[in-house]
C-alpha positions in Angstrom: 90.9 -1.7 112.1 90.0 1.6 110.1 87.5 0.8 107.6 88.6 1.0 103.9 87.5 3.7 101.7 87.1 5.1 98.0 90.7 6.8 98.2 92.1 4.2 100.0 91.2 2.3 96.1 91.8 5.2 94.2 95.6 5.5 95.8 96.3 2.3 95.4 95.6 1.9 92.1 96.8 5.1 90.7 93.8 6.7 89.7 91.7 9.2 90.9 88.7 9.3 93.1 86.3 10.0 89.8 87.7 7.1 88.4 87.0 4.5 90.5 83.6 6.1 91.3 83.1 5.5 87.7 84.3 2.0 87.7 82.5 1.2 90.6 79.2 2.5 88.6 79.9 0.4 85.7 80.8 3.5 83.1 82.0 2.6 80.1 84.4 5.7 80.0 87.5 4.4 81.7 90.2 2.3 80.0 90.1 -1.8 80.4 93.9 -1.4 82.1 92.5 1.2 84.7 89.5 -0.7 85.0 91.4 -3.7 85.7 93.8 -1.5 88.3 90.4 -0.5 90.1 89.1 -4.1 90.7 92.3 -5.5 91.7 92.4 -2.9 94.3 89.1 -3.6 95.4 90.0 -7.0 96.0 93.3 -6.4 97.7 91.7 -3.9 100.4 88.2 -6.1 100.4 86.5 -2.4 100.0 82.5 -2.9 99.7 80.3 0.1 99.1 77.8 0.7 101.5 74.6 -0.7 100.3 72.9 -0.1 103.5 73.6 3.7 103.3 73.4 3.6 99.1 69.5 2.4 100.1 68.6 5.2 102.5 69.8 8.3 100.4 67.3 10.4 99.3 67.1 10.8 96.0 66.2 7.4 95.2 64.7 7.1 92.8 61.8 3.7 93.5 62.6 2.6 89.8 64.0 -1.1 89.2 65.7 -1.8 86.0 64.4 -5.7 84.2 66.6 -6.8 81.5 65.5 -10.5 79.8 66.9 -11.8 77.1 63.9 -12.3 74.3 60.5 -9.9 74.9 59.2 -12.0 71.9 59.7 -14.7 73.8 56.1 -15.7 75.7 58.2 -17.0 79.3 60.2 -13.5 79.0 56.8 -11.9 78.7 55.0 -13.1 81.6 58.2 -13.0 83.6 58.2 -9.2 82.5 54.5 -9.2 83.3 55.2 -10.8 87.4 57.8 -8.0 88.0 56.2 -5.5 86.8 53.4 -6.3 89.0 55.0 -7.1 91.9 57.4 -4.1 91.6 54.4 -1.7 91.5 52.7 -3.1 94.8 55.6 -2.6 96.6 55.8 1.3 95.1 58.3 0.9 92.5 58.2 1.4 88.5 60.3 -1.1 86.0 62.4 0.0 83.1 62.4 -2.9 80.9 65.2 -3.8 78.2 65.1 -6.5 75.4 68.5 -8.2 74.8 67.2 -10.4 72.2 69.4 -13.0 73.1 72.7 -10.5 72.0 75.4 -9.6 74.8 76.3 -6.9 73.6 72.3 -5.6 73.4 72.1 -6.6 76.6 75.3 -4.5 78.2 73.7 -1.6 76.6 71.0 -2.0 78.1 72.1 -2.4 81.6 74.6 0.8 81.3 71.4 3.2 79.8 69.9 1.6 83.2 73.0 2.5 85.5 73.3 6.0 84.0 69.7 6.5 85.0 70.3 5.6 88.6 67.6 3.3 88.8 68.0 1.9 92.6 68.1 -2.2 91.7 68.3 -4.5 88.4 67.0 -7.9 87.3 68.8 -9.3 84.7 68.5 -12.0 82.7 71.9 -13.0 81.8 72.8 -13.5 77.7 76.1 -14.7 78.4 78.5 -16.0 81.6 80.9 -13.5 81.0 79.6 -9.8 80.4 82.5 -7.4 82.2 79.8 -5.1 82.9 78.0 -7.1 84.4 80.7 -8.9 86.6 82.1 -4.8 87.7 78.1 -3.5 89.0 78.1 -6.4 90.6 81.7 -5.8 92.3 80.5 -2.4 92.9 77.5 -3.4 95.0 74.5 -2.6 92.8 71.7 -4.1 94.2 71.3 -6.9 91.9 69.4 -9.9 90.8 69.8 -12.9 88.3 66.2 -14.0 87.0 66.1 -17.3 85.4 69.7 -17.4 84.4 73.1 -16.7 85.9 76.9 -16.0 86.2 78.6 -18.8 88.5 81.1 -17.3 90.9 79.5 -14.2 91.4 77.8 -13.3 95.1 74.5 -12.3 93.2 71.1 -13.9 94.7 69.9 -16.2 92.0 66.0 -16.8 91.2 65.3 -19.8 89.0 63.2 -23.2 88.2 65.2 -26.4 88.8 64.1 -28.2 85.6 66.4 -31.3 86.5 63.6 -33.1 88.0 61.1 -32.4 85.1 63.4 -33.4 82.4 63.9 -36.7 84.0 60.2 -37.3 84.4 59.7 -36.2 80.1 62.6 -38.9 79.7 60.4 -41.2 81.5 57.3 -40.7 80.0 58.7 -41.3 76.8 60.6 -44.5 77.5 57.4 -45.5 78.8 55.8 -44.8 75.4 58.4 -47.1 73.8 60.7 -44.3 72.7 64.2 -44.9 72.4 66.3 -42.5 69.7 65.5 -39.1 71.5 67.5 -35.8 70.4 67.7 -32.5 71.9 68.0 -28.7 70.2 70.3 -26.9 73.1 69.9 -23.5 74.1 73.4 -21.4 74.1 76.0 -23.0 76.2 77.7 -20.2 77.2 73.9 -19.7 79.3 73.2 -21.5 82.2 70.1 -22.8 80.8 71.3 -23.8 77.9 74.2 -25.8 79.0 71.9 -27.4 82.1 69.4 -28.4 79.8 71.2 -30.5 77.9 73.3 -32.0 81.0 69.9 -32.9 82.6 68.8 -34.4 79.5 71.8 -36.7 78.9 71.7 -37.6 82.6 68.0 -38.9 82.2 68.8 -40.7 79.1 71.7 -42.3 80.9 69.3 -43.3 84.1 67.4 -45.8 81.4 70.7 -46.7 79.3 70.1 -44.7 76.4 73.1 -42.8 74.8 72.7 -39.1 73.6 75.1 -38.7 70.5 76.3 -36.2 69.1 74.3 -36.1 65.7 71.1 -36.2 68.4 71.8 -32.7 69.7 70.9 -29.4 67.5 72.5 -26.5 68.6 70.5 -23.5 68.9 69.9 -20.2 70.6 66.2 -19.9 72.1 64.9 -18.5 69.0 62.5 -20.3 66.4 65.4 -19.8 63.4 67.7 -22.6 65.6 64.9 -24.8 66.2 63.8 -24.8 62.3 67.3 -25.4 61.3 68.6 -27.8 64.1 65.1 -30.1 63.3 65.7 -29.8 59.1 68.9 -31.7 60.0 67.6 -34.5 62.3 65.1 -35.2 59.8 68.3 -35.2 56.8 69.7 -38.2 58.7 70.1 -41.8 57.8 68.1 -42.5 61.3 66.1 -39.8 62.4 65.2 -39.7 66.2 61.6 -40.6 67.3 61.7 -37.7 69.3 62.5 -34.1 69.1 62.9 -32.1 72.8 63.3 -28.5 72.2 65.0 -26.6 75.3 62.6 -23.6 75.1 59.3 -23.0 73.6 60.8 -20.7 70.6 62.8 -23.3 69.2 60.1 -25.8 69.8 57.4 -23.8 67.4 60.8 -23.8 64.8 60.7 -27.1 65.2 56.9 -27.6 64.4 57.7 -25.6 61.3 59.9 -27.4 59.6 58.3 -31.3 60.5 55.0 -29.9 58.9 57.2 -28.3 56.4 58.2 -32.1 55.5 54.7 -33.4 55.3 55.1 -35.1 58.5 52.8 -35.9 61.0 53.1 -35.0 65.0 53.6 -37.5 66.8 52.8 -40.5 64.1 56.2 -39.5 62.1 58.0 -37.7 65.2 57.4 -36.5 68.4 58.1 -33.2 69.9 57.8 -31.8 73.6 59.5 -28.4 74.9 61.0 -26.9 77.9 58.7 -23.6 78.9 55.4 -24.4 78.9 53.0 -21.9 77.1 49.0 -21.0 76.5 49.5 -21.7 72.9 50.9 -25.2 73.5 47.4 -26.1 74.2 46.3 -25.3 70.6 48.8 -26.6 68.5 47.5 -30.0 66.6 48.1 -32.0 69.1 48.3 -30.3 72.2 51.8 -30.3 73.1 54.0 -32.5 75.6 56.1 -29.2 77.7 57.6 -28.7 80.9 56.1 -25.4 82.7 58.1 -23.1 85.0 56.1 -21.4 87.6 56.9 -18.1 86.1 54.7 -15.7 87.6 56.5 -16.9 91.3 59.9 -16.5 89.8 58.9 -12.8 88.9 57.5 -11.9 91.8 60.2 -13.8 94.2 62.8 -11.8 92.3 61.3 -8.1 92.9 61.1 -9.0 96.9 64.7 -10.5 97.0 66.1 -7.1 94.6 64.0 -5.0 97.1 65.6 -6.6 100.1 68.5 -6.1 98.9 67.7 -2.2 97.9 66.9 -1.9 101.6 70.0 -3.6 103.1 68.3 -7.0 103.6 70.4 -10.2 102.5 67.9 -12.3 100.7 68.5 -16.0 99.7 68.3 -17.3 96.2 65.4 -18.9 95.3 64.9 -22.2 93.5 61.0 -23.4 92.4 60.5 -26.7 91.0 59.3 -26.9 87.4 56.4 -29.5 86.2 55.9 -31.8 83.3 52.5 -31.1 81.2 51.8 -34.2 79.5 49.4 -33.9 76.4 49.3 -35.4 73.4 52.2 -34.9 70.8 54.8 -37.6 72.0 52.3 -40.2 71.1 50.4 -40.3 74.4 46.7 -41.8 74.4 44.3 -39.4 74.3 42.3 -41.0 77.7 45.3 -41.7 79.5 47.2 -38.3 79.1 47.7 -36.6 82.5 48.3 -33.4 83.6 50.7 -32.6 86.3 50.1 -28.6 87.0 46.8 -27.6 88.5 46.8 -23.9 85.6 47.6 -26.0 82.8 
């Protein structure tokens, strides 16, 4: 059977060559109806570009694009830190982007990367449903998701499973005699966000606690949320005993606005977070968090883009992540333990 190629697409759907070249590199300059001509041609003929030949050319150019979703965000910059690392012992630079947790930030980002012809990208996905995103990856770019990701799309995925962690946080504080827990959600249009919060109601449900809805805060992995989502816990009739923040951004929001109240952590109410950071050790008490092995997930993520760059076919990656029990859900100071060797 003769192999499928560009014209073959660009017949099909009516367009020329150029325009599904620029489709196919994610350029913004072609309409959504031609764009949407292109990729159902694609899909009907089951044309793939050649990576394998896309990674020999020679005018590569041994730069990787890295697009994460908050720089200000301490996991984001240590992730940044891993790949930059990595990408430079394996002869590469890194063009970095800062979505701020904005899709449309984020898609600018990735299309100044794609116009530079960098020859792979990490990305951190804002959202599940950027088109850009969804047509480089139908195009072939070598690609990698890093700590989130788009269901349904063949992209190798590298991540922490947090499942296991937030079951053992729900068990620690049961075990402390804490019953009325709440939860301020990341974004659930991310992956994180919306697993999260199914892990946590799962965990709650394993020791026959309910998670209502006045018990979940809905926020967006920035400190703002956190403040916000905690101010309102602490408005109602029955406050919960304890306040689990889904990232480390909206757990220091949350810190603001209980000390902002007078109250004391964790006489008053307790508090532990998801992403585990150096300042966590400082705070007054040292705080409760669950720690993903971020520098791993960086550099795993370089080696599986780079495989991919070179017409490997890497495997997602999945790391566990770890509780970090210290002292701000109420735990005695001699009996606190610590279950990660770095913390």
């Amino acid at each position: 059977m003769a192999s499928v190629g560009i014209k073959d697409v660009a017949a099909r759907a009516g367009v020329s060559v150029a325009t599904v070249s620029r489709v196919l590199n994610a350029h913004a300059s072609v309409s959504p109806a031609a764009r949407e001509r292109v990729l159902a041609a694609v899909d009907a003929l089951g044309y793939r570009p050649n990576t394998l030949a896309r990674s020999l050319r020679t005018d590569q150019t041994r730069t990787l694009g890295l697009v994460i979703s908050d720089v200000l965000n301490p996991y984001f910059t240590e992730l940044a830190r891993s790949v930059e690392e990595e990408a430079r012992a394996l002869g590469y630079s890194i063009i970095f982007g800062n979505a701020d947790e904005r899709p449309e930030l984020q898609d600018h980002h990735i299309r100044t990367l794609l116009d530079r012809r960098i020859d792979g990208l990490l990305v951190s996905p804002a959202d599940g449903g950027s088109p850009l995103v969804l047509d480089a990856a139908r195009a072939g770019t070598p690609m990698v998701f890093v700590d989130r990701w788009i269901p349904g799309l063949d992209v190798p995925v590298v991540r922490a499973d947090g499942r296991a962690a937030v079951r053992d946080l729900v068990a620690h504080l049961y075990g402390l005699g804490h019953r009325r827990l709440a939860i301020i959600a990341g974004p659930a249009a991310t992956t994180t966000g919306s697993e999260r919060v199914a892990a946590f109601r799962d965990a709650l449900a394993e020791y026959g606690l309910a998670l209502p809805d006045a018990y979940i805060g809905q926020g967006d992995f920035q400190a703002g949320s956190g403040r916000r989502a905690t101010e309102r816990f602490l408005a109602l009739p029955e406050p919960p005993e304890v306040v689990f923040a889904a990232d480390n951004l909206m757990a220091l929001g949350a810190l603001d606005a209980i000390r902002a109240r007078g109250l004391r952590i964790p006489h008053d109410i307790a508090l532990a977070a998801f992403d585990d950071i150096p300042w966590f050790v400082h705070t007054d008490p040292p705080m409760t968090a669950i720690a993903q092995p971020t520098g791993e997930l960086g550099r795993a993520a370089v080696r599986a883009l780079t495989d991919l760059i070179e017409g490997r076919t890497p495997e997602s990656v999945t790391l566990p992540a770890r509780l970090v029990v210290r002292g701000s859900c109420g735990e005695h100071p001699t009996t606190g333990t610590t279950r990660r060797s770095d913390a």
